[in-house]
C-alpha positions as CSV (number, residue, x, y, z in Angstrom):
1,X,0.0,0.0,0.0
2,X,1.5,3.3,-0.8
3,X,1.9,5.9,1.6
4,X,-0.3,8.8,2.1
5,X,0.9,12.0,-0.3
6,X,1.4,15.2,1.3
7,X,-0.2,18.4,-0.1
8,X,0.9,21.8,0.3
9,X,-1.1,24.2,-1.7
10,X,-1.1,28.3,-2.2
11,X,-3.1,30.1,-4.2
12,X,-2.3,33.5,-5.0
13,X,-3.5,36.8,-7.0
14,X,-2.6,38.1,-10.3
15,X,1.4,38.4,-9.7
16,X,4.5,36.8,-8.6
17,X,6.5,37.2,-5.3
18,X,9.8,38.0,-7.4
19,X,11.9,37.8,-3.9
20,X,12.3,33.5,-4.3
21,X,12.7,34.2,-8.3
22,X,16.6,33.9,-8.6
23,X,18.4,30.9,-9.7
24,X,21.6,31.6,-10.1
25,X,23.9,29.5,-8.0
26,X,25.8,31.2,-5.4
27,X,29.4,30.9,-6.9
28,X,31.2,28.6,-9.0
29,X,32.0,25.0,-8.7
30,X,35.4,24.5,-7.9
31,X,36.0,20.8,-8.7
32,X,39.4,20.3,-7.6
33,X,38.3,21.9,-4.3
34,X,35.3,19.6,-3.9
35,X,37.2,16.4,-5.5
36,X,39.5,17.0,-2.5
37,X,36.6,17.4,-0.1
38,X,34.6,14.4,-0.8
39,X,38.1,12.5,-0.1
40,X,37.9,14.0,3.6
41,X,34.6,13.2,3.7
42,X,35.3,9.6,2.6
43,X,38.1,9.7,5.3
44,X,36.0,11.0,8.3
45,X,33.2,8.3,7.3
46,X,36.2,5.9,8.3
47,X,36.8,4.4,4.7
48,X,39.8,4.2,2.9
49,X,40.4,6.4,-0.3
50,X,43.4,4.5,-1.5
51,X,41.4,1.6,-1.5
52,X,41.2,0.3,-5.1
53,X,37.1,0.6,-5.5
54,X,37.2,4.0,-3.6
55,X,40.3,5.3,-5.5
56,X,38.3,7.5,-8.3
57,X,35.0,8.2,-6.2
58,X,35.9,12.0,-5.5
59,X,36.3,12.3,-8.7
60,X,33.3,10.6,-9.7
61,X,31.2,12.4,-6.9
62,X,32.5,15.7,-7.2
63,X,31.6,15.2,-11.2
64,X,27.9,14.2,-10.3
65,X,27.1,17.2,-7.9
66,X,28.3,19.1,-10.5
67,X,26.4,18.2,-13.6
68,X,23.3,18.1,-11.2
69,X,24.3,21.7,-10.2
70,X,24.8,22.8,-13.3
71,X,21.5,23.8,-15.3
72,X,22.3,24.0,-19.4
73,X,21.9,27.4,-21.0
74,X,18.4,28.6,-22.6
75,X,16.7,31.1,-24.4
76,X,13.0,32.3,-23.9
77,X,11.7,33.3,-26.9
78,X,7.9,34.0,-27.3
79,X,6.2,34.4,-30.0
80,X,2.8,36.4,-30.7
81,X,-0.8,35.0,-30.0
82,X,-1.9,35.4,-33.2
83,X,-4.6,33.1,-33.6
84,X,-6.0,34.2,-30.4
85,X,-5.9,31.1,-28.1
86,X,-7.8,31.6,-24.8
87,X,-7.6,27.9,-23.1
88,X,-5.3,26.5,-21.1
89,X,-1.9,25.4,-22.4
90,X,-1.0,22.2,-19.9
91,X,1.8,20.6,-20.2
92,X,1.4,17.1,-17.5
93,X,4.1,14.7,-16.2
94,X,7.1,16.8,-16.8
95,X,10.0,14.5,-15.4
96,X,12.2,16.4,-12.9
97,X,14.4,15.8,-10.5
98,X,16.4,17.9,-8.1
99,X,19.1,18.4,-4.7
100,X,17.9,18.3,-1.5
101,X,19.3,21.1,0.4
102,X,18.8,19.5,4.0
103,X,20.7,16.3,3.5
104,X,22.5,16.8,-0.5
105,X,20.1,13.6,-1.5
106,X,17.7,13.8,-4.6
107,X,14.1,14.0,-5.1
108,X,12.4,13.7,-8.0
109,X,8.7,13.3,-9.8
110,X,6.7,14.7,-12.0
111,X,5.7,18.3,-12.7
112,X,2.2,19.7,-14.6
113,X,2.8,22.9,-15.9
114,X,0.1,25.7,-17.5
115,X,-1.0,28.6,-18.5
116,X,-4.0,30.6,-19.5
117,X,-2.1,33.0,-22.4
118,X,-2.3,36.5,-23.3
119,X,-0.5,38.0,-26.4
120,X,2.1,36.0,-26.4
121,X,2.8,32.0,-26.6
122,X,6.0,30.0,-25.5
123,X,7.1,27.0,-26.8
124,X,6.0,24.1,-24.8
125,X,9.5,22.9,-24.5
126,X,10.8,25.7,-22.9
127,X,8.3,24.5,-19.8
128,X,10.3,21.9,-19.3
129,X,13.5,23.7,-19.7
130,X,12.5,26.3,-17.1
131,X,11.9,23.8,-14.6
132,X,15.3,22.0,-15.2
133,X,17.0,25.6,-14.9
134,X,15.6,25.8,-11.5
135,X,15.5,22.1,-10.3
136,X,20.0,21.7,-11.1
137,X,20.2,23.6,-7.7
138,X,19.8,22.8,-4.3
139,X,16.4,22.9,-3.7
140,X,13.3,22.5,-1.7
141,X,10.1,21.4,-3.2
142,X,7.9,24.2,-2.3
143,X,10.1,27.0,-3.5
144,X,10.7,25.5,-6.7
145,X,7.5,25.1,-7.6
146,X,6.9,29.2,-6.8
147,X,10.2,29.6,-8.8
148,X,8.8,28.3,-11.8
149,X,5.4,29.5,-11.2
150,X,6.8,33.1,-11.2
151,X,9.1,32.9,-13.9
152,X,6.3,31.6,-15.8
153,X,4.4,34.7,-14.9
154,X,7.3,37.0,-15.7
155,X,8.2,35.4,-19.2
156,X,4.9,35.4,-20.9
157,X,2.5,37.9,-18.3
158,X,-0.2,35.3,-19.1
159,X,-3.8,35.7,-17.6
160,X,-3.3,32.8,-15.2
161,X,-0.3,30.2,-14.1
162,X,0.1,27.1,-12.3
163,X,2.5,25.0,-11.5
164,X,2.5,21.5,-9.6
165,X,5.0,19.3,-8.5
166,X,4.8,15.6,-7.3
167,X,7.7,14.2,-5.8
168,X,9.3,11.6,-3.8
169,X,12.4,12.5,-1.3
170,X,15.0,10.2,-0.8
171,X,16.0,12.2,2.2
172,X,12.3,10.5,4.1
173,X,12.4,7.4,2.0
174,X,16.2,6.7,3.0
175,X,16.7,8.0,6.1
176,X,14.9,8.8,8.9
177,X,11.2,7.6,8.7
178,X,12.1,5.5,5.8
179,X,8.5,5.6,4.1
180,X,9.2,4.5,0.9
181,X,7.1,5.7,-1.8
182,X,6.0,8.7,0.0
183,X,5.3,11.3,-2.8
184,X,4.8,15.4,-2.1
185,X,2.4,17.3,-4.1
186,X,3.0,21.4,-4.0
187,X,1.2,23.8,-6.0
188,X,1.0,27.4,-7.0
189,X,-1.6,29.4,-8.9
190,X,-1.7,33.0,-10.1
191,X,-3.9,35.4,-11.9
192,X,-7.5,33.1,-13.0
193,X,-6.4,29.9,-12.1
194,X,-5.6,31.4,-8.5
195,X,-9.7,30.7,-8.1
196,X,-10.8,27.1,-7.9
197,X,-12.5,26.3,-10.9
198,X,-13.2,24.0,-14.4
199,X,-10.2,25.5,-15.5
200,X,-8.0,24.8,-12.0
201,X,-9.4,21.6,-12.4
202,X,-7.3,20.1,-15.5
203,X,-4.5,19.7,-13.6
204,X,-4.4,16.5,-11.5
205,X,-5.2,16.7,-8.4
């Protein structure tokens, strides 16, 4: 039987809070630096480094975190709403996954992205792309889902937004607890899909 999912949900007016919008990094990876401190880390968890399977893990692990850290450069380009669309654009099961800033282990899920659009459109890759840009960081669930949510908002100014994420967190499947197959479902809605509705109502819930 799986366990029970966990729902955070906020619903909000017609605009983003830009103050949780960055997602630049806060410096540059240094790999040599963090090759060397994975081996210390290694060393205080009382193994071996110069063992012969442990001999290229720093390496290896200081590689991972930063290809996972690392989000791949994008462009935004829109493009005008000619024809006039006024439905929602939803783009469901988006795979993600991301860092957990707690504890440095993964989570990952699915993510259901839309929009209600204005005068302009976005190409429905570029959902997916924006999610990515913010997931390669370390993370917790409920601020990237605003992230996205508000960059979504700042990108297009649509009439509405939402976002939701659905994960499971190795750091309470793993450790702790250990409920495995716990998943966490966050949301965020702005502008007319901030009111529950038939529209609202497309995304799974």
């Amino acid at each position: 039987m799986q366990a029970p999912t966990a729902l955070l949900e906020s619903h909000r007016g017609p605009g983003p809070d830009l103050s949780t919008h960055d997602a630049d990094p806060t410096g540059v990876i240094n790999l040599p630096a963090a090759e060397h401190a994975i081996a210390d880390f290694l060393r205080a968890l009382g193994r071996d480094v110069n063992a012969p399977d442990l001999a290229q893990t720093p390496r290896r692990v200081a590689g991972a975190f930063s290809e996972m850290l690392t989000p791949r450069q994008t462009s935004w380009t829109t493009f005008p709403n000619d024809a006039g669309y006024s439905e929602l654009v939803l783009v469901k099961n988006i795979p993600f996954h991301s860092l957990c800033e707690h504890h440095l282990l993964p989570f990952r899920g699915v993510a259901h992205i839309g929009y209600l659009p204005g005068d302009r459109l976005l190409g429905l890759s570029k959902l997916a792309r924006a999610l990515e840009l913010f997931a390669r960081n370390l993370q917790v669930q409920e601020r990237l889902t605003i992230q996205v949510a508000d960059w979504l908002m700042e990108t297009l100014n649509p009439r509405g937004a939402g976002v939701v994420l659905e994960a499971e967190h190795l750091c309470m499947s793993l450790r702790g607890v250990q409920s495995s197959g716990t998943t966490t479902r966050t949301s965020m809605f702005y502008g007319e899909l901030g009111v529950p509705g038939p529209l609202r109502d497309q995304f799974p819930n």
